[in-house]
C-alpha positions in Angstrom: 0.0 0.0 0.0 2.9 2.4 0.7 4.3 1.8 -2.6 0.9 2.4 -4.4 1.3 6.1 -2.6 4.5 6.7 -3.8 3.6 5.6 -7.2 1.2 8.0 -7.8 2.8 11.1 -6.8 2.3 13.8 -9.2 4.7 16.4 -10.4 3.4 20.0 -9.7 3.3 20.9 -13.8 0.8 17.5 -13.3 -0.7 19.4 -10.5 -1.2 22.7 -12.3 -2.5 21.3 -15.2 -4.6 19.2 -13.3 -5.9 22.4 -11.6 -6.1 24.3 -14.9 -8.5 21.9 -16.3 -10.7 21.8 -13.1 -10.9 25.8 -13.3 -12.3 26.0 -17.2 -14.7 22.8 -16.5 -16.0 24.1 -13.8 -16.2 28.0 -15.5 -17.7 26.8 -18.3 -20.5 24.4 -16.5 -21.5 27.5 -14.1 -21.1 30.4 -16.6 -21.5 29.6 -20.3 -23.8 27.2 -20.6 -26.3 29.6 -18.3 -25.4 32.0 -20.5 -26.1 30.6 -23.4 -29.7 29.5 -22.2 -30.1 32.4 -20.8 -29.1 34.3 -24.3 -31.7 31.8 -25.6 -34.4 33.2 -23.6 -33.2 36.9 -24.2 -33.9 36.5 -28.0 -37.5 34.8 -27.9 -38.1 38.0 -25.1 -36.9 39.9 -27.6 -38.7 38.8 -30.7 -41.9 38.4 -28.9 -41.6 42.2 -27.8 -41.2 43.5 -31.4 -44.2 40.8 -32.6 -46.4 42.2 -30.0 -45.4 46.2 -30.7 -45.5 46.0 -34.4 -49.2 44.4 -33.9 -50.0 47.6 -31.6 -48.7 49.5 -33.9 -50.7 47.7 -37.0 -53.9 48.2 -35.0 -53.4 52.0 -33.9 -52.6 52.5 -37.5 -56.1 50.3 -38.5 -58.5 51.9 -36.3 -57.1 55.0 -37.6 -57.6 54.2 -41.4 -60.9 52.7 -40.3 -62.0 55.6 -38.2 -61.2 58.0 -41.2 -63.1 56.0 -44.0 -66.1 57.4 -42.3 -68.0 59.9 -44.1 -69.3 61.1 -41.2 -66.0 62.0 -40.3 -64.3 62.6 -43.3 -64.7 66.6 -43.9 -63.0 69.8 -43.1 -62.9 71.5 -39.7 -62.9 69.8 -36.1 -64.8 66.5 -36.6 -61.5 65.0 -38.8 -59.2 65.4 -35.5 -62.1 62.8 -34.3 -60.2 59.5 -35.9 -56.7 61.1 -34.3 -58.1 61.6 -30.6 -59.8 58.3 -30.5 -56.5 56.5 -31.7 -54.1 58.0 -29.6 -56.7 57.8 -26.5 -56.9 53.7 -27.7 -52.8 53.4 -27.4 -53.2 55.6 -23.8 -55.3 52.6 -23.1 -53.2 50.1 -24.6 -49.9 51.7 -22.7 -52.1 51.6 -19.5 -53.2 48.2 -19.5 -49.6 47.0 -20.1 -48.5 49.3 -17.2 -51.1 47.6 -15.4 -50.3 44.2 -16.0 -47.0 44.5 -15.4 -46.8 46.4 -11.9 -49.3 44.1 -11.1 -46.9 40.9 -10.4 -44.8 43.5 -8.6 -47.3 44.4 -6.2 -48.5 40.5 -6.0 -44.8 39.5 -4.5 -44.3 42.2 -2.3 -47.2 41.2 -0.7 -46.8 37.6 -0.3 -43.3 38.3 1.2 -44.6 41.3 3.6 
């Protein structure tokens, strides 16, 4: 048994290598491959976000058009800034309800931890 401890003395180059590869498994296990999930979540965040803003914005822009095909509204003078103030007091709405929602899970955890 004494010889098997002898025998498998290391050299400290052995050592440090040894060591070196420890450091960049264990680096890479606990920093880039979160990362690189996390990146993975970052870009379907991210592409959900523009999805969602350009449909906002196609559907402001719709109930604009819409609003203005009118013929009721479709004249000279104060009743064409009609299909303006109803579309910019739809995205106040819009902006509100997102506000809304997401304050909301804010206020939900502060209160279960309180």
């Amino acid at each position: 048994m004494a010889q098997d401890r002898v025998s498998d003395k290391k050299g400290p180059a052995e050592h440090v290598a040894e060591l070196k590869d420890l450091v960049v498994g264990y680096a890479r296990q606990e920093t880039w491959d979160p990362l690189k999930t996390l990146g993975r979540y970052v870009g379907f965040g991210v592409g959900g976000g523009v999805a969602i803003g350009l449909g906002c914005v196609f559907l402001l822009l719709g109930l604009l058009r819409g609003l203005q095909s009118w013929d009721a509204l479709d004249g000279t003078g104060a009743m064409s800034l009609i299909p303006f103030a109803a579309t910019v007091l739809a995205a106040a709405v819009m902006i509100g309800l997102a506000v809304f929602g997401i304050t909301k899970d804010d206020t939900k955890k502060k209160e279960t931890t309180s």
